[in-house]
N, C-alpha and C positions, 0 to 999 in steps of 0.2 A: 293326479295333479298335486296331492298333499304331499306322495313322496318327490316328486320334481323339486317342490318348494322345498323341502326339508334337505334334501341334497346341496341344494345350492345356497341354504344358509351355510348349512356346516362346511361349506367347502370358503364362504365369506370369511367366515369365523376363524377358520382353517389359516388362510392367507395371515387375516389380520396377526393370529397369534406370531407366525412366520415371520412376518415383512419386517423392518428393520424400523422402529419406532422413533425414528427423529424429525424432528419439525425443524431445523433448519435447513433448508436444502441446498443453500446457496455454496460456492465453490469460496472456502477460504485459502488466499493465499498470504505466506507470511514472506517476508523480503529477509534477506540475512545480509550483514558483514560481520567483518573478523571482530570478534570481541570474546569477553572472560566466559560467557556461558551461551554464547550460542549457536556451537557447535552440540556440548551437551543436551539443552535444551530442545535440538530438532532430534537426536536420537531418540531422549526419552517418550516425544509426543508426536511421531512421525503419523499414528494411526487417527491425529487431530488435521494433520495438514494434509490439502488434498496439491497444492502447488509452492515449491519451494523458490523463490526468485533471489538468487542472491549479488549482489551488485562487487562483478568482480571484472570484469572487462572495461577498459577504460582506452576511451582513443585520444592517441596523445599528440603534441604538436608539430608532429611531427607527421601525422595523418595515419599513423599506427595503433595496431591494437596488440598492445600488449598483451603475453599468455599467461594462461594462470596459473597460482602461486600453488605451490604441492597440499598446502592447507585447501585452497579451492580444489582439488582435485582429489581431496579426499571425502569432500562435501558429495561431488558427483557420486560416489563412487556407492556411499550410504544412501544417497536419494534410490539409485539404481537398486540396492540391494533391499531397499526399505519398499520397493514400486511407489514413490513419491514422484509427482510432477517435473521436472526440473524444467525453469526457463530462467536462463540468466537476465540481465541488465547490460545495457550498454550505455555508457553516460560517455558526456565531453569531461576531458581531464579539468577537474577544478571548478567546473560550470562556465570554462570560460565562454566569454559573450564573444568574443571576438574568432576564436578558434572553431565555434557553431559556424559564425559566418563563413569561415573559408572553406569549411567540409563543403555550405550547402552552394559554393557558387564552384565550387571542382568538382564537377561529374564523376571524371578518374578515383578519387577517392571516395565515391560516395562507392562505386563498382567495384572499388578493389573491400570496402567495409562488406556489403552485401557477402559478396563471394569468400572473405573470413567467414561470416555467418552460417554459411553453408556449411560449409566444412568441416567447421568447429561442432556446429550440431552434431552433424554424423559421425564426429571423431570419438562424443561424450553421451550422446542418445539422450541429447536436445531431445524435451518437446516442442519449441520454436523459443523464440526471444521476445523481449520489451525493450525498446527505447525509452530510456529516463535519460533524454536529453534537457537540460534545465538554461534559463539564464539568456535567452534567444533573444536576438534584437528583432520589436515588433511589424519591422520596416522588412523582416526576412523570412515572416510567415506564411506566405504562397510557398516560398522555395520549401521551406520544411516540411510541407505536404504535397509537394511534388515529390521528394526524399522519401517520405514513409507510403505514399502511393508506390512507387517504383519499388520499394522491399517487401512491401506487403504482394505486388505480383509475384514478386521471386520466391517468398515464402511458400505461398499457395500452389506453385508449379510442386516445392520441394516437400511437399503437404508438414509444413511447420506454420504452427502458431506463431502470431506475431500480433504484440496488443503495447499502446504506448504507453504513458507514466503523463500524466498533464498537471499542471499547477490550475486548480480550477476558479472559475469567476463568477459574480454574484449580481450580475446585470451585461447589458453588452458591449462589445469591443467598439472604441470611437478613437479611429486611425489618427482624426485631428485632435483628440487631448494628449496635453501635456502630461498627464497622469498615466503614466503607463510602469506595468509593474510585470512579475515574471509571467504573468497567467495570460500578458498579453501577444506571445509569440505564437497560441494554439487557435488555429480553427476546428473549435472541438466539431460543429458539422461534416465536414469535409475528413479530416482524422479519423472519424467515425467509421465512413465509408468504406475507408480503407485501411482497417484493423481488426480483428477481431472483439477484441472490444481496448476501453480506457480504464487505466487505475486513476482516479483521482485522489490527487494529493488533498485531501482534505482534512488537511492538519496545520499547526505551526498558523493561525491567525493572526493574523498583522495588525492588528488591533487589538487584540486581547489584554484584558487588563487581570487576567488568571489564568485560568485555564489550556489548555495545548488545541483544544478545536472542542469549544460549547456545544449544546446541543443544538439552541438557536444560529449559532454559525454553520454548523453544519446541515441545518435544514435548509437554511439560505441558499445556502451554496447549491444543495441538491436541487433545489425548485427551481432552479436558474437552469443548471445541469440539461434538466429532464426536457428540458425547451429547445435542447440542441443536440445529445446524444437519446437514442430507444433505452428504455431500463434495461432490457438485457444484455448491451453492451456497459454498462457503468458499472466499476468495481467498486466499491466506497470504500476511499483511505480510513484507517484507526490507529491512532498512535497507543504506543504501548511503552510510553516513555512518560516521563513526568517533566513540568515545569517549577520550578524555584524560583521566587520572588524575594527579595529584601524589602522590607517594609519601611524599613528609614526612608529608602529615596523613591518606595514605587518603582523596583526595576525587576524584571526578571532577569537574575545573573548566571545559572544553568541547565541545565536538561539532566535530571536524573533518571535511573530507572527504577522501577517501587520496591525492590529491596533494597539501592540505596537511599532513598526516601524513607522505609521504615527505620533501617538504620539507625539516620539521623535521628528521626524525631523520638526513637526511644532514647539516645542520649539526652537530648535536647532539656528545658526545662520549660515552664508555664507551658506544660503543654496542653494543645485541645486540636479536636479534629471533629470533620462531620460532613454534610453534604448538602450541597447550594443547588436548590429544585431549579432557581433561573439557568445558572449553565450547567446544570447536569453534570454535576465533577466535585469526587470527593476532595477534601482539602486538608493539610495538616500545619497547624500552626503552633512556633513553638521558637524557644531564644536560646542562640548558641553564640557563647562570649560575647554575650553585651546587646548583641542583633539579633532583633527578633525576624522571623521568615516564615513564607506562606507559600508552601508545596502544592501545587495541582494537579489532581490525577484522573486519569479512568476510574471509575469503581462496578463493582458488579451492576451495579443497577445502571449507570449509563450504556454499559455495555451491551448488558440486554436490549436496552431500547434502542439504540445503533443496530443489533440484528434484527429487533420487530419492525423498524425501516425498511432495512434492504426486502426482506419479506412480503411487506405493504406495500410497497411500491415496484415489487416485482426486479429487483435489480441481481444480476450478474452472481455478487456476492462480495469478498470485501480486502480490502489488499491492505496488512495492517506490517505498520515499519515500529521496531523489527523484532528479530527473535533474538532473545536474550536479554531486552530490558522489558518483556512482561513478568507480571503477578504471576504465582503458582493459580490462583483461583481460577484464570483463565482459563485451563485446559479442563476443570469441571463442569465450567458453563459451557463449555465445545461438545462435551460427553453429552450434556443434558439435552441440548440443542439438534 
């Protein structure tokens, strides 16, 4: 019995030393467009990302889908040679509101989009797609889930992944208010159903008076979330961009990314920086000819506590926009995690 026992530690022991010692388990995926480094950016850290979404497909008014650009094609091409994920984006050109409506009352065109989808997959060795449809009038939200129901069979026949992109909400949808804003075109329920799972946009707060998505907004959001999608469909948005404030007039005037934000504020003068325990988000403050500005960012520590969420709450994993305007620090906490 003593050598039984002692076998089957060492064999415990064994494993442990073996097994791959990370604690995050959850499936990061990072979104890309064309910009100055993030093409580099996914070469150097491909062994950080387990899915690449890059938003290059765009259907236009014309009810076509434009093909990709030899830069998108060379993306594929390192995904493939890197064994990274690849699931594109399919957006409406420009988020038009009105161009959503006429895909979702022309069946032909919803048929002929699908069957690009296909095709394109198998042309590029697609792991399936996401709709990042935006901008939907809320009077057209049955049709849009009759839409991604009908592709999501199609995908499943053609065993490809298919998961939507949602602008998310922080209490429930009320057909009779006048209040209606982008997040009101999704029945994240029904969506659910028939997707693999959702990315939620949970970034870009429309309220915020700093920050790109708090910690308190974003737990709002989630707790709302979890009431209408299973945790293991929910991907949690993370922005990897910064906001810029002008402090004269109280306005956020751009969206940098944290090496343009260190940048600046090492030019910069009076300067100070630090991090606000209420929203979770480091800040850099500091005057450049005459105007003083107040930068808000991710920092490692919000970051962490956005992974020990998805974690705690058992979710999917996290769909962060995009590659190229993250921190270097990023892909350490990814290693550690």
């Amino acid at each position: 019995m003593k050598k039984v026992y002692n076998f089957a530690l060492i064999t415990i022991l064994a494993f442990t030393l073996i097994a791959p010692q990370t604690l995050f388990a959850g499936e990061g995926l990072f979104y890309f467009y064309s910009n100055v480094y993030g093409f580099t950016n996914f070469k150097k850290n491909t062994k950080n990302i387990d899915v690449i979404a890059p938003q290059v497909y765009t259907v236009g008014h014309d009810l076509k889908i434009k093909k990709p650009s030899k830069e998108s094609i060379k993306l594929f091409k390192e995904a493939k040679k890197k064994n990274v994920t690849l699931v594109p984006l399919l957006v409406n050109a420009n988020f038009d509101k009105v161009l959503m409506s006429t895909i979702l009352i022309t069946p032909e065109a919803q048929d002929e989009i699908i069957e690009f989808m296909i095709t394109e997959a198998k042309k590029y060795n697609f792991a399936g797609w996401q709709f990042d449809f935006e901008n939907l009038n809320h009077l057209d939200r049955d049709m849009y889930t009759d839409f991604v129901a009908k592709t999501y069979e199609e995908m499943k026949k053609n065993n490809l992944q298919f998961s939507v992109a949602v602008i998310p909400r922080n209490k429930p949808y009320d057909a009779t208010s006048t209040d209606q804003d982008w997040s009101s075109g999704y029945d994240f329920k029904e969506i659910a159903k028939h997707s693999d799972f959702l990315s939620l946009m949970s970034y870009d707060d429309p309220y915020s008076v700093g920050p790109v998505a708090s910690l308190p907004f974003t737990q709002k959001i989630l707790d709302y979330m979890l009431t209408q999608v299973p945790p293991e469909k929910i991907s949690l948005g993370i922005p990897l961009y910064c906001w810029k404030w002008d402090n004269q007039i109280n306005m956020k005037v751009q969206s940098l990314t944290h090496k343009l934000t260190l940048k600046e504020y090492q030019k910069g003068k009076n300067k100070k920086r630090g991090y606000d325990e209420d929203f979770g988000a480091e800040w850099f403050r500091y005057t450049s000819k005459g105007t003083e500005y107040t930068t808000w960012c991710e920092s490692e520590e919000s970051i962490r506590t956005k992974l020990d969420i998805i974690e705690d709450q058992n979710l999917r994993g996290f769909s962060a926009w995009a590659l190229g305007q993250e921190p270097t620090w990023l892909w350490k906490i990814l290693k550690e995690f």
